[in-house]
DSSP file (Angstrom, degrees, kcal/mol; ACC not computed):
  #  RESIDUE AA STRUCTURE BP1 BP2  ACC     N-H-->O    O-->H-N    N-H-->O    O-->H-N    TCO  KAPPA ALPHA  PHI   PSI    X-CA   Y-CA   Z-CA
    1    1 A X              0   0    0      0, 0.0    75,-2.7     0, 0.0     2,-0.5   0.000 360.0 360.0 360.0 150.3   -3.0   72.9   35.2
    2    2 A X        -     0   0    0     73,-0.2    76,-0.2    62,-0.1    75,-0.2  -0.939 360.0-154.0 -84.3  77.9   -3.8   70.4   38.1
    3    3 A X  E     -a   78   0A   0     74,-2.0    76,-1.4    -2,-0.5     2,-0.3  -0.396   7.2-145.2 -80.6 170.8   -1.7   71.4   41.2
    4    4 A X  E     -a   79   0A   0     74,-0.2     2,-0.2    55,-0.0    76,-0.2  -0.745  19.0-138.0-125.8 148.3   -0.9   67.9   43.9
    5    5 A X     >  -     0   0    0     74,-0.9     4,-2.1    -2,-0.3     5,-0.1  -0.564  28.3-107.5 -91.3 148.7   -1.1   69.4   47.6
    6    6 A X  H  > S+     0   0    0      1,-0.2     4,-1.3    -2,-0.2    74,-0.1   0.738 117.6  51.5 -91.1  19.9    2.0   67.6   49.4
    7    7 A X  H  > S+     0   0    0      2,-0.2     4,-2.1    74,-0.1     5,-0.4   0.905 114.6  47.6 -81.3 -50.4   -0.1   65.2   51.6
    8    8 A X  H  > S+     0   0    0      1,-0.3     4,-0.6     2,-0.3    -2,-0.2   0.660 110.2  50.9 -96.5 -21.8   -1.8   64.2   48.5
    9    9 A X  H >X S+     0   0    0     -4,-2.1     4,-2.5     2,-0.2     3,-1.6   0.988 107.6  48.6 -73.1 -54.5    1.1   63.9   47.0
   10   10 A X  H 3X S+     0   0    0     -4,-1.3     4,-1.1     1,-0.3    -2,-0.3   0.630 117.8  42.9  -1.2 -60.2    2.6   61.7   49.6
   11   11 A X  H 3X S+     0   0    0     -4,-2.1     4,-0.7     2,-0.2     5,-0.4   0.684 105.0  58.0 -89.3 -20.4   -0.7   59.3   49.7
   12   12 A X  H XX S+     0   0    0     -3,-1.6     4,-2.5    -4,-0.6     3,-0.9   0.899 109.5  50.2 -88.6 -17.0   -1.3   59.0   46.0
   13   13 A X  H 3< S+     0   0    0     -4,-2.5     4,-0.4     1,-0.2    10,-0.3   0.931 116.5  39.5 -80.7 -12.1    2.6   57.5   45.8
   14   14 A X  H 3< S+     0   0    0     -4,-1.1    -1,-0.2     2,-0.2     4,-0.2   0.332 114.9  51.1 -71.6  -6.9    2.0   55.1   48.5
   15   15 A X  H XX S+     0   0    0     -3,-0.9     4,-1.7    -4,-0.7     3,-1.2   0.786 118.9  41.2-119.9 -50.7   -1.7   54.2   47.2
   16   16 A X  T 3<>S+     0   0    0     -4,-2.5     5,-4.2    -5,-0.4    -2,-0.2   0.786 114.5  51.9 -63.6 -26.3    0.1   53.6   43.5
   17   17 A X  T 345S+     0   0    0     -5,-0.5    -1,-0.3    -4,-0.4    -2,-0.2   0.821 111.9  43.5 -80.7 -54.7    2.7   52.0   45.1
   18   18 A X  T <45S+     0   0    0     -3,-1.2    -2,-0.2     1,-0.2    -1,-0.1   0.883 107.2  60.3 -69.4 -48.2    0.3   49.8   46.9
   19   19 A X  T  <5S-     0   0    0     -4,-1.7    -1,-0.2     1,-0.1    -2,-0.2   0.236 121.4-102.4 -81.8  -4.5   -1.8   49.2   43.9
   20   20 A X  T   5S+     0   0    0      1,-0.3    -3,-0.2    -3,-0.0     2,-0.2   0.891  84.8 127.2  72.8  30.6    1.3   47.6   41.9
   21   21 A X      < -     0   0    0     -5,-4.2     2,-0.4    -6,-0.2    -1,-0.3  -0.763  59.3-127.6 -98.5 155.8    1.7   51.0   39.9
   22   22 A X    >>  -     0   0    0     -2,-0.2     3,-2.2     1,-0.2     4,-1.7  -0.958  12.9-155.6-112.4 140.4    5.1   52.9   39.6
   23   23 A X  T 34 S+     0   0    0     -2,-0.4    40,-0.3     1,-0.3    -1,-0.2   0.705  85.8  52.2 -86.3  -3.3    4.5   55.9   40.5
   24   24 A X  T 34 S+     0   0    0     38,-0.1    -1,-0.3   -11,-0.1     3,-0.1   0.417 126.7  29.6 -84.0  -2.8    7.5   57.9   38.6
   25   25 A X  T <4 S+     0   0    0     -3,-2.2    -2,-0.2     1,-0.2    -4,-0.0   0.560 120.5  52.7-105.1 -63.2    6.3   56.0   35.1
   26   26 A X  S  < S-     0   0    0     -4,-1.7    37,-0.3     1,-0.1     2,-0.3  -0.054  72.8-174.9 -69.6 144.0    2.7   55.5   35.7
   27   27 A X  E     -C   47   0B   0     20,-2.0    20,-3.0    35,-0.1     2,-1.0  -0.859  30.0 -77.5-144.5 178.7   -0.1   58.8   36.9
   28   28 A X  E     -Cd  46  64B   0     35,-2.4    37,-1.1    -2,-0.3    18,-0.3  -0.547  26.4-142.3 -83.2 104.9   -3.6   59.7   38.0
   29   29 A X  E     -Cd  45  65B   0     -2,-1.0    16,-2.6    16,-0.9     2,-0.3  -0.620  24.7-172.0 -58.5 128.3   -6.2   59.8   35.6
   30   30 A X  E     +C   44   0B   0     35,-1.1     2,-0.2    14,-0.2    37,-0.2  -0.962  19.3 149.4-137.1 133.3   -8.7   63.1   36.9
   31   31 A X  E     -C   43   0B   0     12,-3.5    12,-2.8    -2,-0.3     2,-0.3  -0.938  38.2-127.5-167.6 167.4  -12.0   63.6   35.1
   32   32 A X  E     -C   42   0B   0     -2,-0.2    10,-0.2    10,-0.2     2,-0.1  -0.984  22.9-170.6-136.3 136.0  -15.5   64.8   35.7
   33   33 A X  E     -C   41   0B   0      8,-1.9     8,-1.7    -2,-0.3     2,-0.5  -0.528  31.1 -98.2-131.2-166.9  -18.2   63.0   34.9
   34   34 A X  E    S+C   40   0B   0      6,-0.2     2,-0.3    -2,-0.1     6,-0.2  -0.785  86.8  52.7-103.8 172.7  -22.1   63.8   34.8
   35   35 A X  E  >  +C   39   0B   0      4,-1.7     4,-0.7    -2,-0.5    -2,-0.1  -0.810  52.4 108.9 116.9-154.2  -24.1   62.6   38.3
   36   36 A X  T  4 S-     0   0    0     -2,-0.3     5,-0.1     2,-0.1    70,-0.1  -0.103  87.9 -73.6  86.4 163.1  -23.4   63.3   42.1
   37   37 A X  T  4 S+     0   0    0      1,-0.2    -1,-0.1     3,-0.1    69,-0.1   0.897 129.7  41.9 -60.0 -39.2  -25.8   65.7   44.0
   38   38 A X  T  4 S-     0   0    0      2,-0.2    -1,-0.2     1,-0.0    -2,-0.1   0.825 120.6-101.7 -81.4 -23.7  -24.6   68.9   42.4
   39   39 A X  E  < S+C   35   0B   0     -4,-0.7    -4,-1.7    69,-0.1     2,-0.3  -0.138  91.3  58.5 141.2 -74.7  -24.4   67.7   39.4
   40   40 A X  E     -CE  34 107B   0     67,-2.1    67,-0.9    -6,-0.2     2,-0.5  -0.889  61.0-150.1-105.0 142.5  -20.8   66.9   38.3
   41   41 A X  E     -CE  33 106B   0     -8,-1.7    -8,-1.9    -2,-0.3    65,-0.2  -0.929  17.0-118.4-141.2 178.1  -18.1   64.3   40.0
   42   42 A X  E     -C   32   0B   0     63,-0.7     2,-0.4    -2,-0.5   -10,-0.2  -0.232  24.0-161.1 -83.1 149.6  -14.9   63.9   40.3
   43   43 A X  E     +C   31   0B   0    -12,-2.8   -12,-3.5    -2,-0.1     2,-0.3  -0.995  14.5 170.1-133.0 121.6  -13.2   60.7   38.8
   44   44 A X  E     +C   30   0B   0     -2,-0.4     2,-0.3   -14,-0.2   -14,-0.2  -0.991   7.0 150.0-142.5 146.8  -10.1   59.7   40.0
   45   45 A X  E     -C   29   0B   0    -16,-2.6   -16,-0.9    -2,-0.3     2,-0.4  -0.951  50.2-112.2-167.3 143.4   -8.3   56.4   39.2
   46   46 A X  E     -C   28   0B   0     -2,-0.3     2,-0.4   -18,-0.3   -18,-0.2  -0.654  48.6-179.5 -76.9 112.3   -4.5   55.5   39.0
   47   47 A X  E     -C   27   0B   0    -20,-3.0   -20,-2.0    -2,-0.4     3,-0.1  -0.975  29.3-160.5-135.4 141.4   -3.6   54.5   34.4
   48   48 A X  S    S+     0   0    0     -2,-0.4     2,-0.4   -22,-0.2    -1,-0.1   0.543  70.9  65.3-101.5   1.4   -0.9   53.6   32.8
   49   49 A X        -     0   0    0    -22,-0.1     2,-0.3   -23,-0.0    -1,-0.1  -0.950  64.0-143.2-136.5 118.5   -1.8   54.6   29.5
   50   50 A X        -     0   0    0     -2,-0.4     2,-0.1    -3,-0.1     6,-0.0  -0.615  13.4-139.2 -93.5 137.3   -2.6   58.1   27.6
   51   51 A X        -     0   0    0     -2,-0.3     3,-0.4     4,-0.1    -1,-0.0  -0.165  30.5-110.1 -61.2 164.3   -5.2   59.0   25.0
   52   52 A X  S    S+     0   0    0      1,-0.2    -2,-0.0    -2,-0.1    -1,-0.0   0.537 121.3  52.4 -74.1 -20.7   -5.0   61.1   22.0
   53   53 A X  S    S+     0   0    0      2,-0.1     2,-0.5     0, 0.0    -1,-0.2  -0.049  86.8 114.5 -83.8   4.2   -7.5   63.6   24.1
   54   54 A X        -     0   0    0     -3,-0.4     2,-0.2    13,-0.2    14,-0.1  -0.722  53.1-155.1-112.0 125.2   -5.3   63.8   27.3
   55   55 A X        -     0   0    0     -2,-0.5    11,-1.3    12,-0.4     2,-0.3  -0.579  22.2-151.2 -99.4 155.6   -3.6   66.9   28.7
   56   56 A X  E     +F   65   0B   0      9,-0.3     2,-0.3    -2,-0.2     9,-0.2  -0.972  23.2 161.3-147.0 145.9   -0.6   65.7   30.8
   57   57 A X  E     -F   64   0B   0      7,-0.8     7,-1.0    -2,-0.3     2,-0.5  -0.996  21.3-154.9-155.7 138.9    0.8   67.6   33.8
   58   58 A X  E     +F   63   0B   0     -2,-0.3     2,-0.4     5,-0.2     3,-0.2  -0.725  18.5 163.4-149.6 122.8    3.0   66.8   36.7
   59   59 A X        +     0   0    0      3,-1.0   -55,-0.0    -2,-0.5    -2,-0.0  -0.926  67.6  17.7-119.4 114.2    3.1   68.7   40.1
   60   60 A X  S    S-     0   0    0     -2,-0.4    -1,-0.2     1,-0.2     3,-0.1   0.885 131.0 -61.0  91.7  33.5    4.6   67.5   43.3
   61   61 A X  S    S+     0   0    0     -3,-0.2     2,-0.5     1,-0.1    -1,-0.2   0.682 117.0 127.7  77.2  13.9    6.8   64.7   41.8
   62   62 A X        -     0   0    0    -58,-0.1    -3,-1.0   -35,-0.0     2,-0.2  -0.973  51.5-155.7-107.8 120.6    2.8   63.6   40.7
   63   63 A X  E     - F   0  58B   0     -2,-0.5   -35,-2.4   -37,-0.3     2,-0.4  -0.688  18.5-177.9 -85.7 143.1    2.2   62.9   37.1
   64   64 A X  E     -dF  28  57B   0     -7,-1.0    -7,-0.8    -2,-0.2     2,-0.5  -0.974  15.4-147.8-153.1 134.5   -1.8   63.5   36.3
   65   65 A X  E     -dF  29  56B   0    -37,-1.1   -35,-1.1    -2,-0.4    -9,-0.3  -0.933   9.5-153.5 -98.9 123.3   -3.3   62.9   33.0
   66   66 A X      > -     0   0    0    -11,-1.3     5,-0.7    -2,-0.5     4,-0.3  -0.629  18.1-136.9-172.8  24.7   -6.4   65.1   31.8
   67   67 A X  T   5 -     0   0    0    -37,-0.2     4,-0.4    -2,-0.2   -12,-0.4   0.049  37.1-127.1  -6.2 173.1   -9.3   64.1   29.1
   68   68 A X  T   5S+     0   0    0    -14,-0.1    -1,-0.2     2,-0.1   -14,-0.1   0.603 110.3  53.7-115.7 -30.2   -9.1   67.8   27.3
   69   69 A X  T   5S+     0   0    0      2,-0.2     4,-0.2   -16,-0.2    -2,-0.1   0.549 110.5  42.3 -81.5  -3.5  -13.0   67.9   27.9
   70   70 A X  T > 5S+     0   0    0     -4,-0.3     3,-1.6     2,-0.1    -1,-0.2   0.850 104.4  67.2 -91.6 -47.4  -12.7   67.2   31.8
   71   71 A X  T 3 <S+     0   0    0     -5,-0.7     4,-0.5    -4,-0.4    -2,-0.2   0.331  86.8  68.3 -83.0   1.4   -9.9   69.6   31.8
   72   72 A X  T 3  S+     0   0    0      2,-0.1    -1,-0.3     1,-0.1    -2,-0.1   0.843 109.8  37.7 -54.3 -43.5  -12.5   72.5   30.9
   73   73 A X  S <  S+     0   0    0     -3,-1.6    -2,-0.2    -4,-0.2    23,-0.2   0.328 117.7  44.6 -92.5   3.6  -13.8   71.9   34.3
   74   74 A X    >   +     0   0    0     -3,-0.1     3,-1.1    -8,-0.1    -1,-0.2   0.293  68.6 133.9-133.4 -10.6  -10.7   71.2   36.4
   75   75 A X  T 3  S+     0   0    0     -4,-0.5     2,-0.4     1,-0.3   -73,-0.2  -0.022  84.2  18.2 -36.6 120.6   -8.2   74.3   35.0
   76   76 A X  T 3  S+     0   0    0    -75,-2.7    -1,-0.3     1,-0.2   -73,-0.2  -0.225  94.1 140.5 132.3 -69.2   -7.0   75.5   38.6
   77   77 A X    <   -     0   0    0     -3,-1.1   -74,-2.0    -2,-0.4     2,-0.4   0.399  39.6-145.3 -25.2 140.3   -7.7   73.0   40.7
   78   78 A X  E     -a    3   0A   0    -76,-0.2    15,-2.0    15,-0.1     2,-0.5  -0.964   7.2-150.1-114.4 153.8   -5.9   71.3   43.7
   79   79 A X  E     +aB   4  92A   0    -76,-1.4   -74,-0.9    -2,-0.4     2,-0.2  -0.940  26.0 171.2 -94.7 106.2   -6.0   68.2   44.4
   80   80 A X  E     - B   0  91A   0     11,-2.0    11,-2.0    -2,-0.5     2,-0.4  -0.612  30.3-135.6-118.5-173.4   -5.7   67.4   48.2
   81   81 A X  E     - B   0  90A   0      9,-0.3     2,-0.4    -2,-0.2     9,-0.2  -0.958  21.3-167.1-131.8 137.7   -5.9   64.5   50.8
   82   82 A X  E     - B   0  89A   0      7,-1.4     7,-0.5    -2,-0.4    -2,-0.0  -1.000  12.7-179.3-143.7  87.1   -7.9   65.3   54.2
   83   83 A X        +     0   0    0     -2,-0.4     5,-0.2     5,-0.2     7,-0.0  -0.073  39.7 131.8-124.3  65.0   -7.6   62.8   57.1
   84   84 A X  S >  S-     0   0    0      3,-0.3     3,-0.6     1,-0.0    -2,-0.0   0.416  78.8 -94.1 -28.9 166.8   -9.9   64.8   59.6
   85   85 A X  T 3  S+     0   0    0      1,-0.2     3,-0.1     3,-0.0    -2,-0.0   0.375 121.2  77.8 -97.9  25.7  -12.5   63.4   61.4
   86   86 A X  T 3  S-     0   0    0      1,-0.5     2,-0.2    17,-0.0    -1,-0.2   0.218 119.2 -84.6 -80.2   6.9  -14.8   64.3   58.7
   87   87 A X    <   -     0   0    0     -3,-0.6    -1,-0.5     2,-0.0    -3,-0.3  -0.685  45.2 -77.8 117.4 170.5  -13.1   61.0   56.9
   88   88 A X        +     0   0    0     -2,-0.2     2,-0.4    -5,-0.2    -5,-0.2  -0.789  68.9 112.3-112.0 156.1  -10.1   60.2   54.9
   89   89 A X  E     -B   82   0A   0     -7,-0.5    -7,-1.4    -2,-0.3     2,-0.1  -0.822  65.8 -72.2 162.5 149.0  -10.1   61.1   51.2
   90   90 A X  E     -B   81   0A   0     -2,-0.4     2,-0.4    -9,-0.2    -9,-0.3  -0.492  45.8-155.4 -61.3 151.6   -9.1   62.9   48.4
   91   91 A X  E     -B   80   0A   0    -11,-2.0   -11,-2.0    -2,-0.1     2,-0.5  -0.987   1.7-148.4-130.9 135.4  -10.4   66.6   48.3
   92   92 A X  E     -B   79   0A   0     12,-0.6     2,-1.5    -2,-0.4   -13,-0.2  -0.854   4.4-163.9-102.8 109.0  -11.0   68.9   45.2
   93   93 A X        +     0   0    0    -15,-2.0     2,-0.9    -2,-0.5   -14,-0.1  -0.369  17.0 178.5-106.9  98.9  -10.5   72.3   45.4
   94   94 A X    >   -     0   0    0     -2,-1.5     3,-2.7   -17,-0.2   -18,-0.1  -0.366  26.5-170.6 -63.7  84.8  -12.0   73.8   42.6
   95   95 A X  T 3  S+     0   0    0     -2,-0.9    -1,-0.1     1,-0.3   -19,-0.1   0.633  88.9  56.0 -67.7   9.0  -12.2   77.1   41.9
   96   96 A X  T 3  S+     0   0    0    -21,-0.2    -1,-0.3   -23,-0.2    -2,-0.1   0.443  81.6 106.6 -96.1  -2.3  -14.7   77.0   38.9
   97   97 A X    <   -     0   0    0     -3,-2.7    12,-0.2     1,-0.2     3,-0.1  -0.365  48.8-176.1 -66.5 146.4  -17.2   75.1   41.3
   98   98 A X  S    S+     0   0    0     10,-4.0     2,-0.3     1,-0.5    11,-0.2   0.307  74.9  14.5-128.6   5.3  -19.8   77.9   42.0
   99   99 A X  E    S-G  108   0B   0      9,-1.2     9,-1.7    -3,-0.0    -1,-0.5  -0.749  74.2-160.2-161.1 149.7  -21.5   75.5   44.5
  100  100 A X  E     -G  107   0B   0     -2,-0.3     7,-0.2     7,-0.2     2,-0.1  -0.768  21.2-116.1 -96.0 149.3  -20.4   72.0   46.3
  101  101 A X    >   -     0   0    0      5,-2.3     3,-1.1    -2,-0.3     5,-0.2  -0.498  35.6-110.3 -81.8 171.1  -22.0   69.1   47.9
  102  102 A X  T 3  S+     0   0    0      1,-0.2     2,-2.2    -2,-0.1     4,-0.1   0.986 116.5  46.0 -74.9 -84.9  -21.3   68.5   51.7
  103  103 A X  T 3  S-     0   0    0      1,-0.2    -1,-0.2     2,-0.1    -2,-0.0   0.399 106.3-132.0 -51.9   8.9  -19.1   65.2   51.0
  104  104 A X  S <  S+     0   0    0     -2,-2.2   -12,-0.6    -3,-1.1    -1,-0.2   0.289  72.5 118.8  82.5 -24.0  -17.3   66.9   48.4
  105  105 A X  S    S+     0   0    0    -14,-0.1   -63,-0.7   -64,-0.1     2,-0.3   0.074  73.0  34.2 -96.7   8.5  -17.4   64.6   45.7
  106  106 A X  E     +E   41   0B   0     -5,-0.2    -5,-2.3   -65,-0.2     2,-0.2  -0.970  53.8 174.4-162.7-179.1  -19.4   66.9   43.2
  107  107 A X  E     -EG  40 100B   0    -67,-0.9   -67,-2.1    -2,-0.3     2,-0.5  -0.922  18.4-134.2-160.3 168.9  -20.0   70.3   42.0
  108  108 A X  E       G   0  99B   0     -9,-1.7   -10,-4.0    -2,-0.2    -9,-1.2  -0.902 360.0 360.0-141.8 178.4  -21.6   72.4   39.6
  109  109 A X              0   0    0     -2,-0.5   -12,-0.1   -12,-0.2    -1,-0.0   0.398 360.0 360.0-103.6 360.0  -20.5   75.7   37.2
């Protein structure tokens, strides 16, 4: 399972919203793909349509859709939004990462 933080929730329905999705039919596609500095990264993209491979989940009024091979690598995770002055952005915090890049955006096992 995925958990949605509730800032993150907050911004991905205004971002879906924005983006001419609705966000009580329509969810976030989350996947890991291979590149980044560490290794793996995160993929996150707004779909309206599920695969035969796809775990489905919904936390924080957020519906989030799952490749089953991705979802090796994300079991746990939260998903949060950060607007710091380090930037604005989505954040994953993974607890199967055993190390991260400084911007966040990949990991490795």
């Amino acid at each position: 399972m995925i958990k949605v933080s509730d800032t993150a929730s907050k911004r991905i329905f205004s971002m879906m919203q924005e983006d001419g999705f609705d966000p009580t039919k329509d969810f976030v596609r989350v996947g890991v793909k291979s590149g980044g500095c560490s290794g793996l990264s995160y993929e996150l993209k707004f779909d309206k349509e599920t695969h035969e491979n796809d775990k489905v989940f919904e936390d924080n009024q957020v519906k989030i859709v799952v490749e089953k091979k991705s979802f090796l690598y994300l079991a746990g995770t939260i998903l949060e939004f950060s607007g710091g002055l380090n930037g604005k952005g989505f954040v994953f915090n993974n607890p199967n990462a055993s190390r991260t890049c400084g911007c966040g955006e990949s990991f490795s096992l």
